[in-house]
N, C-alpha and C positions, 0 to 999 in steps of 0.2 A: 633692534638688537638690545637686550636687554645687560646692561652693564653689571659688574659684579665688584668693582676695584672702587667704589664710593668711596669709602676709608681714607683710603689712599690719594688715590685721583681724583683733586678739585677742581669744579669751573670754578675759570676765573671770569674778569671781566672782557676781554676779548679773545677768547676761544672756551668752550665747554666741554668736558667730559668725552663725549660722543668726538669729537674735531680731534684731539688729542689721540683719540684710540685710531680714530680714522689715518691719520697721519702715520703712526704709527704702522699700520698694515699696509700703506700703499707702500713704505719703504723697505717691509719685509717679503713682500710678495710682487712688486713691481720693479722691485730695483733702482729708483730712481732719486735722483740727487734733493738735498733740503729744500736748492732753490726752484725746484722745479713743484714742486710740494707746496711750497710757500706761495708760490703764484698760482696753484689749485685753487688756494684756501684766502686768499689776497691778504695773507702775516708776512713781519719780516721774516728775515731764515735766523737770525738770535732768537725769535717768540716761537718759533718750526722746531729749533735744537732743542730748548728748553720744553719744549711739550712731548717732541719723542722721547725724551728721558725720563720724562717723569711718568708718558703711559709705560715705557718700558720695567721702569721699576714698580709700577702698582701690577704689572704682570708677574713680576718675577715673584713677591710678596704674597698676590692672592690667588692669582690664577694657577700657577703652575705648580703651585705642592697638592692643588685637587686634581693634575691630572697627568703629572709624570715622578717618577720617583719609587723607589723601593715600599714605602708606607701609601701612598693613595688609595691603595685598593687589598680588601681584605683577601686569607688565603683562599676562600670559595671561589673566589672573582677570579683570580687570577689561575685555579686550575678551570673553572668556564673557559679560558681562553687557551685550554691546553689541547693540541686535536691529538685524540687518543692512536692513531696510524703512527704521530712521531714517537711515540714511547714504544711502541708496537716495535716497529721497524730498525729502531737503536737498541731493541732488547732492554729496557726498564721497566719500572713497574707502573702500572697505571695511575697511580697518583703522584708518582714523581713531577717535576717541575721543570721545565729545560728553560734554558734562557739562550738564545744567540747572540753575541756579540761579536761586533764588526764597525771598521772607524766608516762614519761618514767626509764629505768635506762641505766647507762654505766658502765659496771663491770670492777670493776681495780683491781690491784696485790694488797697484802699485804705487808702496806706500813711500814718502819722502826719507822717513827715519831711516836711514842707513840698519842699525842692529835690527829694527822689526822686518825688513825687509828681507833678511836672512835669515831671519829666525821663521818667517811664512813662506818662504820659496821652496817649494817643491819640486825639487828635479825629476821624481817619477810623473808628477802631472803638469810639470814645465810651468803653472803656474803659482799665484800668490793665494793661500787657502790656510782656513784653520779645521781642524781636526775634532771633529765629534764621537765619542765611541757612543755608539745606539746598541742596546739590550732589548732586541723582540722575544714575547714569549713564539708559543709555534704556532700560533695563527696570523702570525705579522701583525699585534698590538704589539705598540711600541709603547716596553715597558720602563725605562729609563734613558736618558742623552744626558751623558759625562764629558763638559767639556769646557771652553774649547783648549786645545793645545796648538801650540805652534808645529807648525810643519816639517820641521828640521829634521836632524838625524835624532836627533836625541827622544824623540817621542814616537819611535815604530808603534804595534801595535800594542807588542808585547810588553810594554815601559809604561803604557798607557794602564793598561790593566792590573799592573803592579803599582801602581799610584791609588788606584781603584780600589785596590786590598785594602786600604790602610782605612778607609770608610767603616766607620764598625755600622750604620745603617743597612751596607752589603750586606754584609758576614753574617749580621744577625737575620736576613732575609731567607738567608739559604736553610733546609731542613733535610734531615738523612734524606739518602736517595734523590736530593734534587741536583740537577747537574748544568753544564754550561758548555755550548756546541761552539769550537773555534777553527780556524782553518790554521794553516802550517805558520803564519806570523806570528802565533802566539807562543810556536814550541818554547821559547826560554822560560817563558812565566807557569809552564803546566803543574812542574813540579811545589811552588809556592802558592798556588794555587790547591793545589793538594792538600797541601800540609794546613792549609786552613779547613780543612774536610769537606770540599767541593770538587766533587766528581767531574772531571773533565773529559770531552769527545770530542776525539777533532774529525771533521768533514773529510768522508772519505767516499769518493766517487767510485762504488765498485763497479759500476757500467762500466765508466770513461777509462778504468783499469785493466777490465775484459776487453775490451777491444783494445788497446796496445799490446794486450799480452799476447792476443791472436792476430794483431797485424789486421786488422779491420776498419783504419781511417776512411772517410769518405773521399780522397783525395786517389784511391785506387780505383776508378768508377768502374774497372772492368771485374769488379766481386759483386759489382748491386746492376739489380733490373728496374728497369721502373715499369711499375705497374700501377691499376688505376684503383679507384674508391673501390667498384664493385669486387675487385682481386681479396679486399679485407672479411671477406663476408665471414670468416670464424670468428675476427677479432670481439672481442667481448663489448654488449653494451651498457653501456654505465649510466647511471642513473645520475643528477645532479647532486644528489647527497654522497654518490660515490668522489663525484669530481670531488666535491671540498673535501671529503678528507684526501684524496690525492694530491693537490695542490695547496694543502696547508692552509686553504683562507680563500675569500672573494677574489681578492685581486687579480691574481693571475685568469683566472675566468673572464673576467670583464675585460681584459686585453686580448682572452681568446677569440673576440668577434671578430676583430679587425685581421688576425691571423686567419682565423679559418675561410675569410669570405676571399682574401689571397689566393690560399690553397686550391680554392674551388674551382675559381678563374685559373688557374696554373700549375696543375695536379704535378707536385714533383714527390711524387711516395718511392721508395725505393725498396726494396726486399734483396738479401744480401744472398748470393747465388750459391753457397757451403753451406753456413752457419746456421741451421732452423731458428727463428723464431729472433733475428735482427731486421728491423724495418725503421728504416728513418725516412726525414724528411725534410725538404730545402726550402726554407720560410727566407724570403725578402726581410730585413732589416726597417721598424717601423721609423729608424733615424734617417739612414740612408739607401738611396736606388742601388750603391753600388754593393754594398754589406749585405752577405745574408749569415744563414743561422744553420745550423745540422741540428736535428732532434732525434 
């Protein structure tokens, strides 16, 4: 692995550069405590605390303004990562710019401090967690993470992104016609948002609309038939280049193995016995046996 934080991060005499970063990532991607770290590496957990903070801040310093942020990547770069279907499909213009923003979270232990522990409790997700607002462009590069915020009332989404205005690195990112895709958390801030002349779309599910409007949930099974693969033979086939621009990016595709070798084994397609041209289908949950999914 070829280190990039030299500057920054020194070996010292008992732990090196490479020990420090290492440490560092089993605590970010393992979860697991100093001293359990420290007995990895046979350090106290004072020489363990002291080296994740200091790789942590030669990350913050070198690594992370090359590879998240408003400014890392020039404007050609970042309309490469624009799939021309989302500007298509939202009605803008081909060179526009969309960004989606949406808080993530990072769940933390329950903390001693009385006030931090209020200020991180989550009552929609009943746990202790801080708040990340993530900025993807439309192929799922992850173009900025604003954060963290505390969990509270006081930081919905829309609070978050109004904190977010006042960045003039934002403001000056955005260019006519670029815009910013939000869902219904953010109606308060659309308007201020505006007024700094960013076009705002909020997420609106015309499918999931159409079928409430026609009374078409899957929960009435006597509207749908099920029928099998070869019943599709009109359905269109699609090329892999169609897929990505359908699904906005790899991702979703590379979780489609594991869905469709499901399907295969357990053909649940259904075709809705009124409506031409509604066909859904009953996918098992990749978390849980008992959860499934409508498509």
């Amino acid at each position: 692995m070829k280190l990039r934080c030299g500057l920054v991060l020194r070996s010292l005499k008992n732990r090196s550069q490479r020990e420090a970063l290492f440490m560092l990532l089993m605590v970010l991607t393992k979860n697991v405590t100093q001293d359990v770290v420290g007995g990895a590496f046979g350090m106290k957990q004072s020489l363990v605390s002291r080296s994740i903070e200091s790789a942590a801040m030669s990350r913050l310093s070198q690594f992370v303004p090359n590879n998240l942020g408003y400014q890392h990547k020039t404007r050609i770069q970042i309309q490469n990562h624009t799939v021309p279907v989302f500007n298509e499909i939202l009605g803008q213009p081909p060179s526009s710019v969309p960004i989606v923003f949406d808080c993530t979270y990072v769940y933390i232990e329950k903390l001693q401090d009385h006030e931090l522990q209020k200020k991180t409790w989550s009552v929609h997700k009943n746990s202790n967690l801080y708040k990340v607002m993530i900025g993807c462009l439309s192929d799922g590069y992850i173009l900025v993470a604003d954060g963290q915020y505390f969990a509270d009332g006081n930081n919905n989404d829309a609070t978050i992104l109004k904190l977010m205005l006042k960045n003039p690195l934002m403001l000056s990112f955005f260019q006519p016609r670029d815009y910013v895709v939000v869902d219904r958390g953010f109606r308060d801030v659309v308007d201020e948002t505006k007024s700094h002349r960013i076009e705002v779309l909020q997420a609106l599910n015309k499918l999931e609309q159409k079928m409430q409007e026609k009374n078409l949930s899957a929960r009435f099974s006597s509207q749908w038939i099920r029928i099998n693969l070869v019943d599709l033979s009109e359905f269109p086939i699609l090329t892999m280049d169609n897929l990505l621009d359908i699904t906005l990016g790899p991702y979703q595709l590379k979780q489609a193995d594991y869905y469709n070798n499901r399907l295969n084994k357990e053909p649940n397609i259904f075709l809705h016995k009124i409506e031409e041209g509604f066909t859904r289908a009953k996918y098992l949950s990749r978390y849980s046996r008992e959860e499934t999914h409508q498509v």
